[in-house]
N, C-alpha and C positions, 0 to 999 in steps of 0.2 A: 504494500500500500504506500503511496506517496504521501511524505508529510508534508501538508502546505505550511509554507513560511510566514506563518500568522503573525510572530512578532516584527520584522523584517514591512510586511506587508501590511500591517497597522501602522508603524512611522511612516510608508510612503502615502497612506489614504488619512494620516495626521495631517501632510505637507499640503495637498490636497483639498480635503472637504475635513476642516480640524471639528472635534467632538463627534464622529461618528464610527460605528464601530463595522471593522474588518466582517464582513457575511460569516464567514466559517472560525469567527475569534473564542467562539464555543462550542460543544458538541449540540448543544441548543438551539444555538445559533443555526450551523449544520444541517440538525433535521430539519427546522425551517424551513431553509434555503432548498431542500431534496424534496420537500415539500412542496412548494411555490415550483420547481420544476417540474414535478409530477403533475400539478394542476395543468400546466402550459402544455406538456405531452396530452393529457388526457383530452385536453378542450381541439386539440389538433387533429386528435385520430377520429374523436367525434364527429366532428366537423369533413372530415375526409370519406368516411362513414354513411353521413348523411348524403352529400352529394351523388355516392355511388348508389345511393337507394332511388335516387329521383331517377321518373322514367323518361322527362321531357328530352326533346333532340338538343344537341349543343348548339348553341349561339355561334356563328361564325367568328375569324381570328377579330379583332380589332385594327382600322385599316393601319394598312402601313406605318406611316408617319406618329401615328397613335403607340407603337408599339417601340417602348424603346432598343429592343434587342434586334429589330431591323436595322437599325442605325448603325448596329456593327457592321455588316457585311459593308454597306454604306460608307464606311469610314475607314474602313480595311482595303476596300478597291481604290481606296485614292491618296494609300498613305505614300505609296512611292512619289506621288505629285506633291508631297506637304514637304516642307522645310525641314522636317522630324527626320528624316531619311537623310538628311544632310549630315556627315561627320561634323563638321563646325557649329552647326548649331546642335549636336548634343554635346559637344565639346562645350555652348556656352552655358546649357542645359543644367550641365555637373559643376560648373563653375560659381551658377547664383547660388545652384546647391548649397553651394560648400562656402559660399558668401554669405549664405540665411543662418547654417549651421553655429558658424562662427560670431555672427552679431547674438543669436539667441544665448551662448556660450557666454558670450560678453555680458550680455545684461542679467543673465540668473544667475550665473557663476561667479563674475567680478564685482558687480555690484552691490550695493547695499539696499536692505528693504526699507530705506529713506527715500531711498528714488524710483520715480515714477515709471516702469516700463514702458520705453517706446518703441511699439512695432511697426516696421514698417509697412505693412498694408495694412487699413480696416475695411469691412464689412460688415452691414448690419445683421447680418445672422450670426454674427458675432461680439454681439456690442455685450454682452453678458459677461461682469469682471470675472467671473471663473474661467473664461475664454485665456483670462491672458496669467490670472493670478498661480497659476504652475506651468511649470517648463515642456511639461508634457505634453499639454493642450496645445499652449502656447504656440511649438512648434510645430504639431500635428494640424491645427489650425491655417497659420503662413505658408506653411509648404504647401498647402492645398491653395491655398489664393494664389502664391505665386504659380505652380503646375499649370494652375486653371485661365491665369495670363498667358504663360508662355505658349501653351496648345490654342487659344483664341485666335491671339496675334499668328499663329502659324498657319491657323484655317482661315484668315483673312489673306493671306499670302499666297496660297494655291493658287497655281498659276497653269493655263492649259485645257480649262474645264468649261464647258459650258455657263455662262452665268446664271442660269436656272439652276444647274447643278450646285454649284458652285453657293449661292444661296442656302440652299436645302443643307448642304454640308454645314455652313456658320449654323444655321438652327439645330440641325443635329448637335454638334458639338458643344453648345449652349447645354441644349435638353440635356446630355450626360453629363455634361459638366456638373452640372447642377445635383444630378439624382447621386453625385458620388461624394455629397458635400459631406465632411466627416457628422456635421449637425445631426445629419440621419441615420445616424447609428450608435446605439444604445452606449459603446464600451468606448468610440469616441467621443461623447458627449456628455460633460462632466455636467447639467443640467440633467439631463436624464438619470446621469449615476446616480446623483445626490437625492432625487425625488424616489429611487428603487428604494435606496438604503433608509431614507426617511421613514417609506410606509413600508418597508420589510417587506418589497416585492409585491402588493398589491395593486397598486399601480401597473407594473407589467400584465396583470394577470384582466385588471380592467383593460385596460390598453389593446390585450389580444384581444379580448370579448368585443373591442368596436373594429379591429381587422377584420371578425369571422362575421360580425354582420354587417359589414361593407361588401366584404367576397360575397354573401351570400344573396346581397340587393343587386349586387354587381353596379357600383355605384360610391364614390366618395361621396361622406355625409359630413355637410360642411356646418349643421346648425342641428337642435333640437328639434327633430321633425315632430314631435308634437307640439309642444309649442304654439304652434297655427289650425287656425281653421277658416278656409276656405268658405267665404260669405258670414264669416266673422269679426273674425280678429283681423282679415285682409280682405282684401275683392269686398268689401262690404257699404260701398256707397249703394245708398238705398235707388232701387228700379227695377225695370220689367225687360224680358225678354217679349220684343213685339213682332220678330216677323224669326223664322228657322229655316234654314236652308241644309241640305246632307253636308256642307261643307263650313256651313256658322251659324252662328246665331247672333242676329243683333240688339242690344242691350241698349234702350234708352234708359237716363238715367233722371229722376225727378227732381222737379227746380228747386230750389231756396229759396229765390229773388220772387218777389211780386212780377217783374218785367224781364222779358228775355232778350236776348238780341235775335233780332228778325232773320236770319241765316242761321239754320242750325249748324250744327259743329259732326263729323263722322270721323273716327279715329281707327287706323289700319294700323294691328299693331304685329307685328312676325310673327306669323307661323311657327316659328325654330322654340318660342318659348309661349309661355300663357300671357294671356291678355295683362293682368290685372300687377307688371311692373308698371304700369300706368295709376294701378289703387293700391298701393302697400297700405299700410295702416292711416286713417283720417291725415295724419301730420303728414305724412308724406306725397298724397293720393294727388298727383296731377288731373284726374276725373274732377274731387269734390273739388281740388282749387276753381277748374275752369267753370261746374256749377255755380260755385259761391260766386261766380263773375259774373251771371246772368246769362252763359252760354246754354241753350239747348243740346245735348251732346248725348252722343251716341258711339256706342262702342261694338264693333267689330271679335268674337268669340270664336277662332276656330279652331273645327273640330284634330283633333291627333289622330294621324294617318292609321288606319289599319287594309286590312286585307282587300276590302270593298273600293280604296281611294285609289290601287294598284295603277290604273288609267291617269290618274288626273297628271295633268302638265300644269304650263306658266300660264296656259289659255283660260285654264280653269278657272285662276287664282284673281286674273283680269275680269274675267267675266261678272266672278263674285265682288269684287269692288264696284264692278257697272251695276249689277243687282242691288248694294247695297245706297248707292247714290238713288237708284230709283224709288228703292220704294221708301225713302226717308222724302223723297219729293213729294210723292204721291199721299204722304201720310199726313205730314205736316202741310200740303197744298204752298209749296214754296218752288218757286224758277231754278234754285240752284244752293247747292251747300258749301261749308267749309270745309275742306279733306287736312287729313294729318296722316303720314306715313312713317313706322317707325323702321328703320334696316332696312331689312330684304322687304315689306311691306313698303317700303319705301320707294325703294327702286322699281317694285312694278306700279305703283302710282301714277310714276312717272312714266312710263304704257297706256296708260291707261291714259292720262290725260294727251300724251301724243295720237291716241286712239281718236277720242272726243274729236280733238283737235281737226283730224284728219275727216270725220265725219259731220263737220259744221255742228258738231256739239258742245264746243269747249265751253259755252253761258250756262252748262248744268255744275260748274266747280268755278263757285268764288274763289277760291286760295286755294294754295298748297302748300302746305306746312312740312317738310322734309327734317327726321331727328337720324342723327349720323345715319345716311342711306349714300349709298352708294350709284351711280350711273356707268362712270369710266372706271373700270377692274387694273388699270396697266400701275396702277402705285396701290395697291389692297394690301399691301402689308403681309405679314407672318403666317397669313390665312395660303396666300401664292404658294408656298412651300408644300402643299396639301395637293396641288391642283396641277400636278403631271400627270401625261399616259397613264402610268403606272396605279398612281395614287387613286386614280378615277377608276380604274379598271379593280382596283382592289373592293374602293367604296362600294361599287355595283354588284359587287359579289355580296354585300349585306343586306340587299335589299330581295332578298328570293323569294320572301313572302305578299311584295308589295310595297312595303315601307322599310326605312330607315329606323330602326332601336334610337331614341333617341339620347340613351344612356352614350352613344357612340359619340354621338357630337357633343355632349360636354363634354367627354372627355378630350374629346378636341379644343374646345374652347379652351380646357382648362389650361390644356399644351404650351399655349400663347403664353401664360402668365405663370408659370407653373412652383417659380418660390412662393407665391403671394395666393392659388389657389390648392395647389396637390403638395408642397412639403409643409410647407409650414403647419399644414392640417396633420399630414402623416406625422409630424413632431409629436402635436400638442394632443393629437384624437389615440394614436397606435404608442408611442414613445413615452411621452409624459402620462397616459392616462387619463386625463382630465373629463371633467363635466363640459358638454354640448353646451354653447350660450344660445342665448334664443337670437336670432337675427333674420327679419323679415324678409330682407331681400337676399340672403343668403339659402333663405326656402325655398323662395321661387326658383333660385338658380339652379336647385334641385327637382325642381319640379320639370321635368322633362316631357317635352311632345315627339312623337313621334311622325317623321316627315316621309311625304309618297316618293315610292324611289325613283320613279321614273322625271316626276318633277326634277329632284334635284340633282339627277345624272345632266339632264338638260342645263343647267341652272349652273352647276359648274364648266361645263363644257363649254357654253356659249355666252356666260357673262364671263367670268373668273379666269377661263384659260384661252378664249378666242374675241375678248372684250366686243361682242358685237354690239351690242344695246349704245356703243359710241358711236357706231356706225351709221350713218342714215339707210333704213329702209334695209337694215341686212338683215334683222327679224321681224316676222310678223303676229300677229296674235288675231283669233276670229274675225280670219281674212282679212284685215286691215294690217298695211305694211306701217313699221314704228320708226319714226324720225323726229326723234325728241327737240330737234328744230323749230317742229311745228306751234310746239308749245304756245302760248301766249298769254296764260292763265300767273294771276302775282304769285310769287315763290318766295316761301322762307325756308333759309337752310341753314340748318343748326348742324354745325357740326363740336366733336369733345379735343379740345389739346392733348389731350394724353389717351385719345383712343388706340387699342391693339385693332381692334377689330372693323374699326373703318376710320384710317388715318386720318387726318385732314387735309392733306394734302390730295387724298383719295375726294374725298365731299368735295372740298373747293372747285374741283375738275367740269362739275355740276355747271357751274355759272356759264364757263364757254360751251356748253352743248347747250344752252337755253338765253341764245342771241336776242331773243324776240317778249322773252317773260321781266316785269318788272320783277327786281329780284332783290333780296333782304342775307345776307351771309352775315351770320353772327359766330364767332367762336369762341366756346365753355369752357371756362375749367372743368379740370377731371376729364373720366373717360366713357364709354361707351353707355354704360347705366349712371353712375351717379352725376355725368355731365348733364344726362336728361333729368332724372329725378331728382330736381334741387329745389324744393320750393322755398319759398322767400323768408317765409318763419326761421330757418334753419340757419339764415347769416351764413353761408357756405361760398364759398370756391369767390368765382368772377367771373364776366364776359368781355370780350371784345367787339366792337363793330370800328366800321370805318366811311367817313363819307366821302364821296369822290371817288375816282376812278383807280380801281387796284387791278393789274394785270397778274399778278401774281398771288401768292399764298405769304410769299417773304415781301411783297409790296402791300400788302392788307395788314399784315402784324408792323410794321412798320412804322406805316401812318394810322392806329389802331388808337382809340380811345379807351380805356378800361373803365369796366364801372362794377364796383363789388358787389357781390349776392349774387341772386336770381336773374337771369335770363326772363324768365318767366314772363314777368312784367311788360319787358321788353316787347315782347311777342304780343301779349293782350294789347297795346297800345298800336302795333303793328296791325293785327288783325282789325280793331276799331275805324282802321281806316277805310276798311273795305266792307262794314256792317256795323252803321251810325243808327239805322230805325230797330226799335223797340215795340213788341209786343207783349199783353198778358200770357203771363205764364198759368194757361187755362187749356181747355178740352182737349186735343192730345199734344199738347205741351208739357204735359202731368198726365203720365201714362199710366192705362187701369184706372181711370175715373171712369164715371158712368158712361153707361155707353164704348167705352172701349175692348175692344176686345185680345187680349195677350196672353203670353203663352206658360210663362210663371214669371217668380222673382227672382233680377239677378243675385248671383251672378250667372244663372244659368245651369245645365246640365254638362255642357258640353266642356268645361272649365275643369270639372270635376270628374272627367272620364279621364282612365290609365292604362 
């Protein structure tokens, strides 16, 4: 039997994490300790156990880019092209080596514990003084920042490779970079050690119990899914589902104000997620704001792709936006409405009114309100790296039932951001243990829809990787050719500074395809959701506009005005401009009064299907 070195091994977890004692410092200790790992074997085999008893078919791989162990092959084919292969740079390799070794040598060795340790690189996944307060971390920490420069800068250097490729390669090597951070492992992570030995391994033991039901949801859980409920505590501005269609349900919502404004408001929110990142909780709910403003508004609910949706394309999706402009006309007996598009809801909007446009209908859409949506694909950001031959040819393969799992696309989205959404979670949810906080819009993000695959084979193919939709007239939708030229209906377009998922540089692009539309470009701080979801109560972020003529994205920040808070406001006073008459907010103004006839309360059935 080996003797562990408990005395030895107790001054070095002294030096360390001081007043806590060595796991096996007793035979007590010991069984504990054989304890706590029999529970982790046991919950493992169970859990492996259980799986093999389920009779359902397996889910297909996760697409490519999704999976990080593709990335190898990926980064193996193209290491003779990288700088790594070069003698002199692993020559310089060994050299910083041994340049980190010796400074760290310097400051824990020579020094005194008067002085301050200065390392030379930080990181905020590192900003914890046990990062630096022992030699061990210390320099198992640096070494990793520094490797994780030095390999960057060498995939930035690839020379020879298609720049598509060449791209995909920088994100690959990010995404591992990242997954290899010492943070993420228990034995280098002197936060995690300290939380094990605190609660005598409990912690680990809760820790796996939220891995095996994550495995088991197949799904990161990033908040307290109970916590919410759905036409409660969220989606809970009060109204009626007044007209259903197999593809939505439209959700007017009931006034506040005595007087409304005379154009009702119809809001098209993605497909990709649920409606109601537009109603988080009352304080945050951009619905009850634009309510509480006197807007008639109406909200767009659609249904999550299943098996029946296998046909629908981008035609579909157009049609139901035509559908939904009608029958808000014919309902409220009104010439024309307010449209809002949020993303990919956005961009086909923007079809849709090239459609109108083309068909001498463009007087049925007062405005158009654009929230980071996209038109021209050729600057899309991190999303591009997704949208090769391959990667499309992979995704297609997941759709054999008809639709897209929409557990696949977070997990892509999450790809994008992946310290800030997938480790930091795997720290604090698998690592540390810890209790779920409740967080609203952290629910929704989990709340996943499921997309028709044939839609969005289409959808990547011919926005994302053949940027047609910037083309005039290279796609068409129910029979009418799209030339987003035609436009001429006023446009506001919001785009977020710090979006991953639809740059602004991307949005901006917007303004030159829509020559002929008076046009409003405002840019938010923050990013993709909370650029949109900032209402004014919250004193948050800032916007930019600019007046006068900006040819560029870096000539608009430029000559850019800033003004703190809400955009929000902004927008209401914009929109005023284009719906000055007032009416009572009476008979179906205020839906399910008498005489009305609707379908239930939002926020609907379709909200709440999975």
């Amino acid at each position: 039997m080996v003797k562990l070195p408990t005395q030895a091994g107790q001054q070095w977890l002294d030096s360390v994490m001081p007043g806590l004692s060595l796991p096996f410092s007793s035979p007590q200790d010991a069984a504990h300790w054989a304890e706590i790992m029999g529970k982790l074997q046991t919950m493992w085999l169970d859990f492996q156990n259980e799986q093999a008893r389920k009779l359902t078919a397996e889910k297909p791989a996760i697409p490519t880019m999704s999976d990080p162990a593709s990335w190898m092959g990926l980064m193996e084919g193209w290491f003779n092209l990288s700088p790594l292969a070069r003698p002199a740079v692993q020559q310089k390799l060994w050299t910083d080596s041994l340049n980190l070794w010796g400074k760290m040598v310097s400051q824990y060795g020579l020094g005194t514990k008067d002085q301050p340790v200065e390392l030379p690189r930080e990181d905020k996944r590192f900003a914890d003084p046990r990062w630096r307060d022992n030699p061990f971390f210390a320099l198992i920490h640096q070494a990793y920042l520094m490797v994780a420069e030095e390999i960057t800068a060498m995939a930035d250097a690839v020379e020879g490779v298609d720049p598509i490729k060449k791209e995909q390669l920088r994100f690959a090597t990010r995404a591992l970079l990242d997954a290899l951070s010492p943070d993420h492992f228990p034995l280098t992570n002197p936060i995690v050690m300290q939380r094990a030995l605190e609660t005598k391994g409990e912690s680990l033991i809760k820790g796996f119990s939220h891995l095996l039901d994550d495995l088991r949801r197949g799904q990161l859980t990033h908040t307290d899914n109970h916590a919410f409920t759905v036409g409660e505590s969220i989606a809970a501005t009060p109204g009626k589902v007044v007209f259903e269609h197999p593809m939505f349900q439209l959700i007017q919502y009931s006034p506040s104000t005595e007087q409304v404004g005379q154009i009702p408001l119809v809001i098209f929110p993605p497909w990709i997620n649920r409606f109601y990142i537009l109603d988080l909780s009352p304080q945050k709910s951009f619905v009850k704001w634009a309510v509480d403003q006197g807007i008639t508004t109406f909200m767009v609910s659609w249904k999550s792709a299943d098996a029946s949706m296998a046909e629908v394309t981008w035609d579909h999706y157009i049609a139901c936006q035509l559908e939904a402009i009608e029958v808000i006309r014919e309902r409220l007996k009104v010439p024309s409405v307010h449209t809002i598009g949020y993303c990919v809801a956005g961009t086909t909007l923007a079809a849709t009114l090239a459609i109108l446009a083309r068909r001498g209908a463009a007087d049925r859409v007062a405005s158009a309100t654009f929230f980071t949506a996209q038109v021209d694909f050729e600057k899309a950001g991190d999303l591009k790296n997704f949208i090769d031959d391959q990667q499309i040819a992979t995704i297609a393969s997941l759709g054999k039932e008809g639709f897209i799992d929409g557990r696949y696309l977070a997990a892509t989205f999450n790809l994008l951001r992946p310290n800030d959404l997938i480790w930091s979670y795997v720290v604090n949810n698998y690592l540390m243990g810890n209790d779920y906080r409740p967080f609203d819009l952290l629910y929704w993000n989990g709340d996943t829809t499921n997309l028709p695959a044939k839609w969005h084979h289409a959808y990547l193919c011919d926005l994302y990787r053949d940027n047609r939709l910037a083309q005039p007239d290279s796609l068409e939708a129910l029979g009418t050719p799209i030339d987003l030229g035609d436009i001429t209906t006023p446009c506001y377009i919001q785009a977020g500074r710090e979006d991953h998922i639809a740059p602004p540089e991307s949005v901006w692009r917007m303004n030159a395809l829509l020559p002929h539309a008076d046009k409003q470009f405002v840019l938010a701080g923050s990013g993709h959701i909370a650029g949109v979801v900032n209402p004014p109560a919250a004193r948050k972020y800032q916007y930019w506009t600019h007046e006068g003529p900006a040819h560029t994205l870096d000539d608009f920040i430029a000559g850019a005005k800033e003004t703190a808070g809400s955009w929000w406001p902004h927008w209401r006073a914009w929109l005023a401009q284009h719906d000055s008459a007032t009416v009572p907010a009476k008979g179906k103004r205020a839906p399910g009064g008498r005489g009305d006839s609707v379908i239930e309360d939002a926020p609907g059935r379709y909200v709440r299907e999975r």
